[in-house]
N, C-alpha and C positions, 0 to 999 in steps of 0.2 A: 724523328720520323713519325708521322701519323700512325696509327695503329690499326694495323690490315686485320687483326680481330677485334672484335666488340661483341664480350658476353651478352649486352643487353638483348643484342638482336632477339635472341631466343628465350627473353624475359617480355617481351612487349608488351602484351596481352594472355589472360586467362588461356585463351584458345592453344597459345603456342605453347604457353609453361606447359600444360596438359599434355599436349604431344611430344615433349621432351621429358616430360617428370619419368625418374628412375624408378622412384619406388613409388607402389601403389596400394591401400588398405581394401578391403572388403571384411563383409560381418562373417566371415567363413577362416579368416585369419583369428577369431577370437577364442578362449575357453573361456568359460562363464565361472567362477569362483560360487557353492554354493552352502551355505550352513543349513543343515538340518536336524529338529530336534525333535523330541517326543512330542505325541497328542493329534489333536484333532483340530483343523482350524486354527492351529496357531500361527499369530507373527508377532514378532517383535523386531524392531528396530532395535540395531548396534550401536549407540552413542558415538561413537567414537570414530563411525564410517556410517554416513548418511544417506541413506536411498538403499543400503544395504541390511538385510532382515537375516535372522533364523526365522525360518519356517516351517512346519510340521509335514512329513511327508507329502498328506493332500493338497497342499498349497505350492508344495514344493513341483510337484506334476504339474498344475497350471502353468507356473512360471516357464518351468522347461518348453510345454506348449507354445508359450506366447514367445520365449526367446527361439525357437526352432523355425515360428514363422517369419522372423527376423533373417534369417540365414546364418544365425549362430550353429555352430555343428557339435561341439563340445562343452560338458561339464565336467569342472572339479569338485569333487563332493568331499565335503567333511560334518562330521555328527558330532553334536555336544553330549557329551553323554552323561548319565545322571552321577551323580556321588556315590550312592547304592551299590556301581555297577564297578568303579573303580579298585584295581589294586595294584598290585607289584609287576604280577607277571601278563596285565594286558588280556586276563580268561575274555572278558566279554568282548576281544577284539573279532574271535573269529566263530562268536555264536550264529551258528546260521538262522535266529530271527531272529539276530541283530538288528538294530536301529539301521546302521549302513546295511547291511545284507535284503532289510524291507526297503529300504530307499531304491535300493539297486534294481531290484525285481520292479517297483511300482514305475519307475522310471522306462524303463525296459519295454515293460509291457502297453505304456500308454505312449509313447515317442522312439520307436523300435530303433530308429533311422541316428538318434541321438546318441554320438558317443561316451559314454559313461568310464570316468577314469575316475576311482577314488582312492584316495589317499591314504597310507601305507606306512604310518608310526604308531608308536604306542602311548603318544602321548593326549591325546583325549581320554585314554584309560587307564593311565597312570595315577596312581595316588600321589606323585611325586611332579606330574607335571614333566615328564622327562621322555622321550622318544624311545626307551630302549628299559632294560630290566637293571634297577638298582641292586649290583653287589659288591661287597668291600667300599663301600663307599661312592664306589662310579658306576657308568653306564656299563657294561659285560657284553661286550660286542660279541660273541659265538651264540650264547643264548638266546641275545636281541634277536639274531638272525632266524635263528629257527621260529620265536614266534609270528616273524615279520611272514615267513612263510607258508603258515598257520593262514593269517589272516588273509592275504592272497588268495590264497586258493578260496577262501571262504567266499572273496568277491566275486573270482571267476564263477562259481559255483553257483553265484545270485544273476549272474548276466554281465559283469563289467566285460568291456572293450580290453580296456589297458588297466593295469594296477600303475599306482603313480609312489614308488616311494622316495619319500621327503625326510629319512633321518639319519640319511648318513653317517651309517654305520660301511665299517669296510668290509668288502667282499658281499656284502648283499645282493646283488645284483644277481652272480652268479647262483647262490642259493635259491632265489626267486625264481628265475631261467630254469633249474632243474627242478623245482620245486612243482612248478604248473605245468612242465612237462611229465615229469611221471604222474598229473594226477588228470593226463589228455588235457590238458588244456593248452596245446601247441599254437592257437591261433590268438590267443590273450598277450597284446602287447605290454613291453615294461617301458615305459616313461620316467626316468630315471632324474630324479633331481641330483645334479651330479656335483654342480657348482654351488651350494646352498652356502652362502656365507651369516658367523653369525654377525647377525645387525640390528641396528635398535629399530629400522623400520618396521617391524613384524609387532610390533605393541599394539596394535588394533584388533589384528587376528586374533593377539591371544584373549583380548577381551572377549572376542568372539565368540571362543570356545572354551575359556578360562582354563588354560590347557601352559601357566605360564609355569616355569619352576617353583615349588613352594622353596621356604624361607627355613632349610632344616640345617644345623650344622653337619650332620653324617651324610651328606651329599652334595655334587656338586649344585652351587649355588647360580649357576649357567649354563648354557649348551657350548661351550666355546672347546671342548675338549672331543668336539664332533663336528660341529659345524666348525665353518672354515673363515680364518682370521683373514680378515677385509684389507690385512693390507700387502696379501700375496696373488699372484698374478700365475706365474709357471705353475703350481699348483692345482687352479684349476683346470688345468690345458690336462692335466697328469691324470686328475680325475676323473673327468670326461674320457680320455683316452681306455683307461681301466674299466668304465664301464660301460663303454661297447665293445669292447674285447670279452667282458663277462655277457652280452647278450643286451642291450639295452637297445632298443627300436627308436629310441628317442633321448635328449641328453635338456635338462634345465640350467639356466642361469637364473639366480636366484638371490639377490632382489633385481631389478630392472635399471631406472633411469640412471643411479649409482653407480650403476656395473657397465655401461655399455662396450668400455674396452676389452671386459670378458667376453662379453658374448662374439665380439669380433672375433677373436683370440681364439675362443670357442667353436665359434663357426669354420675358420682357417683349418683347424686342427682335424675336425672329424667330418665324417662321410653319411651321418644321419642325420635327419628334421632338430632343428638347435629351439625348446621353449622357453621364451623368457617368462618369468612371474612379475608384475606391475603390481607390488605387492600394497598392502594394507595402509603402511604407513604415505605412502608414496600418491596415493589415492586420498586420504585423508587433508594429507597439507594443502593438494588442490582444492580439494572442498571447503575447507578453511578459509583459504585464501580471496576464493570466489564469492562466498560468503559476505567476507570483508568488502567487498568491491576493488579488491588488489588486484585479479588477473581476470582474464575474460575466461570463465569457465570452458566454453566448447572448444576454444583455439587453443587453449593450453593442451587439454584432454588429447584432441584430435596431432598433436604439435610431438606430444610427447609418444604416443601410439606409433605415429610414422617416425619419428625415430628411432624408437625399439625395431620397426620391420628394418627401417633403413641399415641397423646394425648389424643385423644377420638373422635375425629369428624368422622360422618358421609359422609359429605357433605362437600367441602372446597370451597369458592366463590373466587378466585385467578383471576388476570388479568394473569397470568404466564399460565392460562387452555391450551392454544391453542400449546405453544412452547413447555410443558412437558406432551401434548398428544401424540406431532411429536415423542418426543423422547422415549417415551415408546412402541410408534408402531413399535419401529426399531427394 
C-alpha cells in the first residue's frame, strides 16, 4: 500500500524544517570557558586549543565586553596561578586579593549583567596538581570540603553569581549550601559538577592551567578515585540525585559529546537547569581536524552544540561560545 505518510513533506525546504525544528540554539544558551592569569596586558595563546588565550585580568574585562555584546550571558573562570603560591592545603585559594577574587570584582564591576560562576577545586593551588588536600597518600575528602568552602565564600564575597564546583568530592555540596548560607550569602547559586567523569578529554585544559597530577609515588598518580569511571551510567543518575538533595541550583555532565546518554539520563532524573561541559579535548580534535581540511569547521561546531541542547542541557559551557554566537547573530 502506498504510504499515507511521508516524512519528507516536512523536510522540503529551509522555511518548513525551520518551523518544525525541535530544538533551537541562541548565544544565551552559552557559558564562555575563561583562563586567567597574572599581570598587565597579558595573552597568550594555549597550544593545544587554538583561538583560546590566558589573559590577564585587563584583557580578560574586554573580552567579557565583547562576548556580553554577543548575547553570551555567562562565564566560567579559572586562574593559573603562580608556583609561589602553591601548596598542600590550597591557602591562596580563598585569599581575598586572590587572582580569582580580582577577576571576580573587575568582572563584576565592568559587565554587572554578566553572570560570574567560578570554579571551585583546589587544584590550580595544589603543589600536587590534585583537586583536594593530600593525606596518607590520597585525596582527604572532610578537609577538602572545609577548604572548598573557604574558598567559596571568598568568591561570594568578590561578586560571583554561582560558585561552580568541579572536584567531586562527596558531600560538598551540602557543605557549600550551609557554608554561604551562614556567611548571608543565600542568593549565591551552586552549580554543581555532579557527573564529572575521569577522561582523557581534559589534556588541554590541563595545559591550560598546568594543574595536571604531578608524577610522585606517595600519591595518587590520577583523579580516578574522585572523578567518575566512564564506564558507569546509574552512577551518575545517583550523583546528580545527591546533589540536589544537598542544595545544588544546577547539576553538570561532564565531558559533553561522549556523554550524551548521561545527560539524557540526567536530565530524566532531576528537576533543575542540566550543564553540559564541551570540554577542552573535545574542542581541540575539531580544531585539528578542520585544520587538516577533514571536517567543515562551523557545521561540525554548530552540529555538535545542537546536539548537546538536543540532549537535554540547559546550559552548555563550550570554548566554541564566542565563534557560534558570531554565527548565529548572522
Amino acid at each position: 500500500m502506498f504510504p499515507l505518510h511521508r516524512g519528507r513533506r516536512l523536510r522540503t525546504n529551509e522555511s518548513i524544517r525551520s518551523l518544525v525544528r525541535e530544538t533551537s540554539l541562541s548565544p544565551s544558551d552559552f557559558m564562555f570557558p575563561m583562563f586567567i592569569a597574572e599581570g598587565e596586558n597579558y595573552i597568550v595563546e594555549i597550544p593545544s586549543m587554538p583561538g583560546i588565550f590566558r589573559r590577564s585580568i585587563d584583557l580578560t574585562v574586554e573580552e567579557v565586553k565583547e562576548i556580553f555584546a554577543l548575547g553570551i550571558r555567562a562565564v566560567n573562570i579559572y586562574v593559573k596561578v603562580s608556583e609561589n603560591l602553591k601548596d598542600n592545603e590550597g591557602n591562596e585559594a580563598w585569599n581575598p586579593n586572590g587572582l580569582m577574587q580580582n577577576a571576580i570584582r573587575a568582572i563584576k564591576a565592568a559587565c554587572p549583567e554578566m553572570i560570574v560562576m567560578p570554579d571551585v577545586a583546589l587544584d590550580p593551588y595544589s603543589i600536587y596538581g590534585h583537586d583536594g588536600i593530600i593525606a596518607n597518600g590520597d585525596v582527604e575528602n572532610d578537609s577538602t570540603n572545609a577548604a572548598l568552602v573557604k574558598m567559596a565564600v571568598s568568591h561570594a564575597q568578590a561578586g560571583a553569581d554561582f560558585v561552580a564546583p568541579s572536584d567531586m568530592m562527596d558531600g560538598r555540596v551540602l557543605r557549600l549550601r550551609e557554608g554561604l548560607d551562614a556567611a548571608g550569602f543565600h542568593n549565591v547559586g551552586i552549580m554543581s559538577y555532579s557527573a564529572k567523569y575521569a577522561s582523557a578529554f581534559y589534556g588541554p585544559f590541563r595545559d591550560a592551567l598546568d594543574s595536571a597530577p604531578v608524577d610522585a609515588t606517595e600519591i595518587p598518580k590520577d583523579k580516578k578515585t574522585y572523578q567518575m569511571d566512564y564506564a558507569n551510567r546509574i552512577e551518575a543518575i545517583k550523583e546528580a540525585l545527591w546533589d540536589v538533595e544537598e542544595g545544588a541550583d544546577m547539576v553538570m555532565v561532564k565531558p559533553g559529546i561522549a556523554y550524551l546518554d548521561i545527560v539524557r539520563e540526567v536530565k530524566n532524573a532531576v528537576n533543575v537547569p542540566v550543564t553540559v561541559y564541551h570540554v577542552s579535548g573535545e574542542y581541540a580534535m575539531i580544531k585539528a581536524a578542520a585544520e587538516r581540511g577533514w571536517l567543515d569547521h562551523d557545521q561540525i561546531m554548530m552540529e555538535q552544540l545542537m546536539c548537546i541542547k538536543r540532549a537535554g542541557a540547559s546550559l552548555i559551557s563550550t570554548y566554541f561560545a564566542k565563534e557560534a554566537a558570531i554565527l548565529l547573530n548572522k
